[in-house]
Steps between C-alpha positions, in 0.01 A plus 500: 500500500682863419496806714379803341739776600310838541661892523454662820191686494538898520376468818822294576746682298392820715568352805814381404626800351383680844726261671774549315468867522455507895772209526741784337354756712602323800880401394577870419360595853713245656829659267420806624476442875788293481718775354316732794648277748818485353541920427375468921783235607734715326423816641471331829874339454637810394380669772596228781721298305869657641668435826483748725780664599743492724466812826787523778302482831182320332432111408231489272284271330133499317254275376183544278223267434228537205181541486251189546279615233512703157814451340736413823657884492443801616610815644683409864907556434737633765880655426799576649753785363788727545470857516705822386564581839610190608211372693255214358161487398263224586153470377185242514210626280160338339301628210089421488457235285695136429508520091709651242409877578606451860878344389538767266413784714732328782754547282473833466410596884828322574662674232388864639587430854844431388536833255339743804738288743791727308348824575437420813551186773271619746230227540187757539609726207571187262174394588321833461689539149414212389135484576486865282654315209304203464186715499634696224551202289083453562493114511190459798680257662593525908833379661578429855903515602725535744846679455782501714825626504815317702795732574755216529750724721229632776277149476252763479147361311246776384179359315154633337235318453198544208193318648720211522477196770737589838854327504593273796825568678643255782852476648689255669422669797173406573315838276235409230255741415248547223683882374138671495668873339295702391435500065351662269258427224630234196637609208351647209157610697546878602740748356707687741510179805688585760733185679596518861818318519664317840859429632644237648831363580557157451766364743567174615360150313187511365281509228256723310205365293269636270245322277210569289159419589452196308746335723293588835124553389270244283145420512374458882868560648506873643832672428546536848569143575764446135670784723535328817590218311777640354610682786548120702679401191744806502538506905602139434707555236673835523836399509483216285569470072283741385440312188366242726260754714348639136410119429318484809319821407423457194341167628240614711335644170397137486328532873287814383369312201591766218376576156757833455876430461747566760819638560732506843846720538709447807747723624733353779709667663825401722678160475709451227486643160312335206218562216228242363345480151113521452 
């Protein structure tokens, strides 16, 4: 008996052709947010990717972990730099947003901070400075930071902070305090933000920590409590590899249960001399 072989009915041939057209559809979609993550790893790399460098009277170290959802990057970084007049600048920052926009415009917060920081060191003004220029460039986006500036001959530590989460600072003589300073607004929201900045001098062996909010706030885990967390981890760990303390901070990113990416930079102080990669 033969088999009569029939052409697809119109019917068929539009339904196929309607596949075909969404099955295309969908590949260039997933080309184009794989090249999105890509440009976003690379930014993020670039950003992140050096070793920090080595400061006489500071051992420091930093971590970063990405975001749990989007495209795993985002707008946390943290630096470390020399400046003109021989002191060095340290900063932890994060941009609104985990996605392309965010790594780019991290890049070029990080980028400004360092070009004011050779006008001028001082923490408040570089903040103040900075904050003016990003709202020139009109982009809508918000950045909390901390600056700080370490005078390697006096030990002296001056910071700023933008709406950014409070360091942690502990010694190995027992201190360990949340460092509640007063701050002023985050970047790029009002023109003309003034930054109080405070002093401190850090003598003896200890270590100071600052994070972004992602590692010490998530979804039902107040920020309060990623503090105090921290803060046992650093009073614990304050004389210890600083490289090794960071790890432990950058852990309990896990405990909060986070969806924004993270970043940790540890400053120790005392004990002998040495620096750690991100």
């Amino acid at each position: 008996m033969s088999r009569r072989h029939t052409a697809p009915s119109s019917s068929a041939e539009e339904l196929l052709n309607t596949l075909g057209q969404l099955t295309g559809r969908i590949l260039e979609r997933i080309k184009m947010q794989q090249a999105r993550v890509e440009l976003a790893a690379a930014l993020q790399r670039h950003t992140l990717g050096a070793a920090l460098p080595a400061v006489r009277g500071l051992r420091v170290a930093g971590r970063y972990a990405p975001a749990r959802d989007g495209l795993d990057i985002g707008g946390d970084w943290y630096d470390v730099f020399p400046m003109p007049d021989g002191t060095v600048g340290c900063a932890i920052g994060d941009v609104q947003g985990h996605d392309v926009e965010a790594a780019a415009y991290m890049g070029q917060v990080r980028t400004c901070l360092r070009a004011v920081a050779v006008a001028t060191t001082e923490p408040a003004e570089v903040l103040a400075r900075t904050n003016d220029l990003l709202i020139s460039m009109g982009s809508g986006l918000f950045v909390t930071c901390t600056f700080l500036r370490f005078d390697p001959e006096s030990r002296e530590l001056v910071d700023a902070r933008a709406g950014h989460v409070p360091a942690v600072w502990a010694t190995d003589d027992g201190r360990c305090e949340v460092v509640l300073d007063e701050g002023g607004l985050p970047l790029g929201i009002l023109d003309g933000e003034k930054y109080p900045s405070s002093r401190r001098v850090l003598s003896g062996t200890g270590a100071f920590v600052l994070v972004t909010d992602g590692v010490v706030e998530g979804p039902g885990h107040p920020i309060d409590e990623g503090l105090a967390r921290v803060a046992e981890l650093a009073a614990a760990g304050c004389s210890a590899d600083p490289d090794e303390l960071a790890a432990r901070v950058i852990a309990v990113a896990d405990l909060t249960g986070h969806s924004d990416d993270a970043a940790v930079l540890v400053l120790g102080h005392g004990g002998p001399r040495g620096t750690a990669a991100p």
